[in-house]
N, C-alpha and C positions, 0 to 999 in steps of 0.2 A: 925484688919487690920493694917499693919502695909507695909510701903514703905523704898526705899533703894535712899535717896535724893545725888545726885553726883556733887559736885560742882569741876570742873573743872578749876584750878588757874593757874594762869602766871602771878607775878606782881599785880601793882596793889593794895595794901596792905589796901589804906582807905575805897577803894567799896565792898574789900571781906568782911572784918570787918563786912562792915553797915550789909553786907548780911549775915552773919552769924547769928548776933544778932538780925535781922527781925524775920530768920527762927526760932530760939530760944523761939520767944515773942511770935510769931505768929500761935507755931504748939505745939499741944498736945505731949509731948516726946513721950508716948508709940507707937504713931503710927509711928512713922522713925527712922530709922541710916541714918548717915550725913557721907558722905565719902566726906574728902577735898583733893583732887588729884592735887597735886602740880608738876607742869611741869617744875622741874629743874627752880624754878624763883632764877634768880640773885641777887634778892631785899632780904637781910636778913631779911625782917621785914617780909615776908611770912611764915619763920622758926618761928619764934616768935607765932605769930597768930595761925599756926597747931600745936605747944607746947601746947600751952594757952590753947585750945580751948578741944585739945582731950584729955588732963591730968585732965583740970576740968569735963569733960560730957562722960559718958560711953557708950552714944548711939551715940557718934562723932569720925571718927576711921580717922587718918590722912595717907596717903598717899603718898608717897615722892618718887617720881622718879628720876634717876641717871640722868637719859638724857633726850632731850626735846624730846618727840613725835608728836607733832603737836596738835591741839586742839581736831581730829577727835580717834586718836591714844590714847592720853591720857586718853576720856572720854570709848572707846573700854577697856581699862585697869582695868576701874569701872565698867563696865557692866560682866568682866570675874568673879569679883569677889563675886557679887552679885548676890542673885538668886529670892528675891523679884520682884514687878514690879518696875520700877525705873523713878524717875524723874530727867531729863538732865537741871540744873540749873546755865545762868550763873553767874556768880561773879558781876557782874555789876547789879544787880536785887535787888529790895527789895518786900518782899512777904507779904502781909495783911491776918487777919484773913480770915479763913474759907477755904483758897486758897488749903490746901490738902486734904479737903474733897469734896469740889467745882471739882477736877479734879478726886479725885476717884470715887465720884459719878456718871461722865460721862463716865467713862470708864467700871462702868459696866450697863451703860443703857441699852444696846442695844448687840445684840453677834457680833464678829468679830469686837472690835473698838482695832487700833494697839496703837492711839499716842493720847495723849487730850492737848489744848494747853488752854490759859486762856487770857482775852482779856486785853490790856494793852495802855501804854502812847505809848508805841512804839512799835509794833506789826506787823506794815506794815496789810495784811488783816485782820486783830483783833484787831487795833487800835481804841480807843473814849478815851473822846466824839467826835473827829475829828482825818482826815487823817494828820492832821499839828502836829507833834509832840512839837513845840514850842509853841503851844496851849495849849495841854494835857500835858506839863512840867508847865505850869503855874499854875496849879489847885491842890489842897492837896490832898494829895495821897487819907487818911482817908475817905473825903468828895465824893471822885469818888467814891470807895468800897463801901459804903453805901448807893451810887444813886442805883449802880449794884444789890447790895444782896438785895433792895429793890425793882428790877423790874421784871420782868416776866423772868423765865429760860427758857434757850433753849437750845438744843445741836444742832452745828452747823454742819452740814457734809460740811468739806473744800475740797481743791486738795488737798492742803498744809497745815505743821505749819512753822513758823517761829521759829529756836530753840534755843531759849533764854530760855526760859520753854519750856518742855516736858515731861507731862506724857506717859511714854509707857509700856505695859501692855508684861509683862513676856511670856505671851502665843505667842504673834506678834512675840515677842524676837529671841524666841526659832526657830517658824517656818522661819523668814526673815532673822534673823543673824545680825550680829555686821554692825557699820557703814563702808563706803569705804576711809580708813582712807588711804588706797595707792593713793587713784586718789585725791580726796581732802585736804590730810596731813594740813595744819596750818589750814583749815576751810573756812566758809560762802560756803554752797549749800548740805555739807552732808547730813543733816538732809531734807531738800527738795528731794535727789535723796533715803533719808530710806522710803520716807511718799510714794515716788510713787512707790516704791521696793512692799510697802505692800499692795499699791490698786490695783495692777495687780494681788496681790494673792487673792482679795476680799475681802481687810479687811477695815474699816472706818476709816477717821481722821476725828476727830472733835474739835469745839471750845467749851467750857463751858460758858456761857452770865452771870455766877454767879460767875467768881473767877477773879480778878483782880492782877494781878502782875507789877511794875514796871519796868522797863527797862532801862540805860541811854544809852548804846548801844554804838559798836566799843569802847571797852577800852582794849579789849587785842591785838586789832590790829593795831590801831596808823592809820597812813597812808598808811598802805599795804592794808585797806579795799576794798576801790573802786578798786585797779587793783583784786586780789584776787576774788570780786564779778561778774566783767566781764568776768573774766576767766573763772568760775565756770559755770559761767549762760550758757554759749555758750556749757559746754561740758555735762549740763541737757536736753539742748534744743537738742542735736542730740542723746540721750538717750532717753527721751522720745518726739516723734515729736508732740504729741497734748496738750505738756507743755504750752504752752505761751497763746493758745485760751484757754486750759480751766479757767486758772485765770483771762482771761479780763473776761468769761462769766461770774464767779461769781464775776469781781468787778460789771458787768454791772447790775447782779441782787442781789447786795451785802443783805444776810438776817441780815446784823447789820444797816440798811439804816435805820428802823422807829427809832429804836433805839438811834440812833448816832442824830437824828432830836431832839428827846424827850431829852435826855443828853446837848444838846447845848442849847438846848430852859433853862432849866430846872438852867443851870449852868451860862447863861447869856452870850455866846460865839457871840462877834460880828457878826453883818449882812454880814458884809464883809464876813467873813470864811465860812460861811455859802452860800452863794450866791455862792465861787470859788468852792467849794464842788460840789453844782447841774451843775455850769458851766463843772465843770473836766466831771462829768459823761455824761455830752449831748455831749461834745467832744469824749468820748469816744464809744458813741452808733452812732455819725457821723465816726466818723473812720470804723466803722463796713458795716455802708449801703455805704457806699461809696466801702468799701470791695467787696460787694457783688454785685454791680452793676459792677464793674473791670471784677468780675468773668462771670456775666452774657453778657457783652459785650464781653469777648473774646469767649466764648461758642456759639455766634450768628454769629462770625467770621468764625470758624472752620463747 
């Protein structure tokens, strides 16, 4: 088995480092080549690091582009080149033992799985042991991984991944095609609009409940994140119209809920977080019957 890891760069120089040498520590060489796709970063210390990295390691092939492409473009750049399955990683991540075999294992559980994503400090729907990421930054990496690889696996069928990590699986590749690097160019929602590109063509995304990856998140974005992320969302949302309900229905019946209970419990996660957690989701399943009563009332109108 052997994977085609694409680490997608812009800047940044101290998070790519850590992340390079995670995946180094953390993954058996023979099973990956490591593509470092360098998006025209201005920061010479990126030049350094793709020297450093692929003059010492033969399975690390650096990449260096003239011009910036945009986040969605550049990672397209890595996928032409490769013809393995590939995982989409970004620079901002640090990866724990077991995490590349934790995601190929779920990608060939089951037939027609496109993407596998792995759960994380910052994950958004794959987030523990809680939705608070200022929670799950406070706790050692090491100590979560080894709550995880020592709990019960599951594969999770999502709407979505979040693509921080992504495994995806060459055959999806081929059939759904590159990401939409025209309508998305710098990034945040590509990977949302490739995950629902391939459940229309019937194929699965799933979480893996056994691999753990880190995340610190928006470090190649700075402050264009949140405009960027509203933009994006609105032009998912009249893309696919049953977007937005189906991920309240799986936060409503989230399959990480016993989980995320057993991990807080386990880890010592104040009452408080705990207590906002069940509050968020009873607000959330009032927002729905109230929904639906809106709907039954005007339906008794008509």
């Amino acid at each position: 088995m052997k994977v085609d890891i694409l680490l997608p760069i812009y800047n940044s120089p101290t998070e790519t480092r850590a992340c390079i040498e995670s995946i180094i520590t953390s993954t058996p060489k023979d099973n990956y080549n490591l593509y470092l796709l360098d998006d025209c970063s201005p920061n010479p210390e990126i030049k350094d690091i793709l020297d450093f990295y692929a003059g010492r390691f033969n399975n690390i092939i650096a990449v260096k582009n003239k011009e910036n492409k945009g986040f969605p473009g550049n990672v397209n750049s890595g996928l032409r080149i490769t013809e393995n399955d590939v995982i989409i990683l970004n620079s901002d991540t640090i990866v724990t033992d077991g995490w590349l075999m934790g995601l190929y294992n779920a990608s060939v559980s089951q037939p027609k799985v496109a993407a596998v994503g792995p759960l994380s400090n910052y994950g958004i729907i794959s987030s523990v042991p809680t939705i608070y990421q200022q929670i799950n930054d406070s706790i050692d990496i090491n100590r979560i991984n080894k709550i995880i690889r020592n709990s019960s696996k599951m594969y999770i069928e999502a709407p979505v991944l979040i693509g921080f990590c992504m495994y995806l699986t060459r055959k999806a590749l081929n059939e759904i095609g590159l990401l939409d690097e025209a309508t998305f160019k710098k990034g945040y929602g590509e990977e949302i609009d490739w995950c629902l590109r391939a459940r229309e063509m019937g194929y699965k995304i799933l979480i893996s409940t056994d691999t753990y990856v880190y995340h610190k998140g928006g470090t190649s974005f700075g402050q264009e994140k949140i405009e960027l992320q509203k933009r994006h969302e609105e032009i998912i949302n009249k893309r696919y119209k049953n977007y937005s309900r189906e991920v309240e229905d799986f936060e409503l019946n989230h399959p990480l809920l016993e989980l995320r209970r057993k991990m807080s419990k386990e880890i010592g996660v104040s009452i408080l977080f705990r207590t906002r957690y069940n509050l968020r989701r009873k607000k959330l399943l009032l927002k729905r019957i109230m929904s639906f009563s809106k709907i039954s009332v005007n339906s008794k109108k008509m």
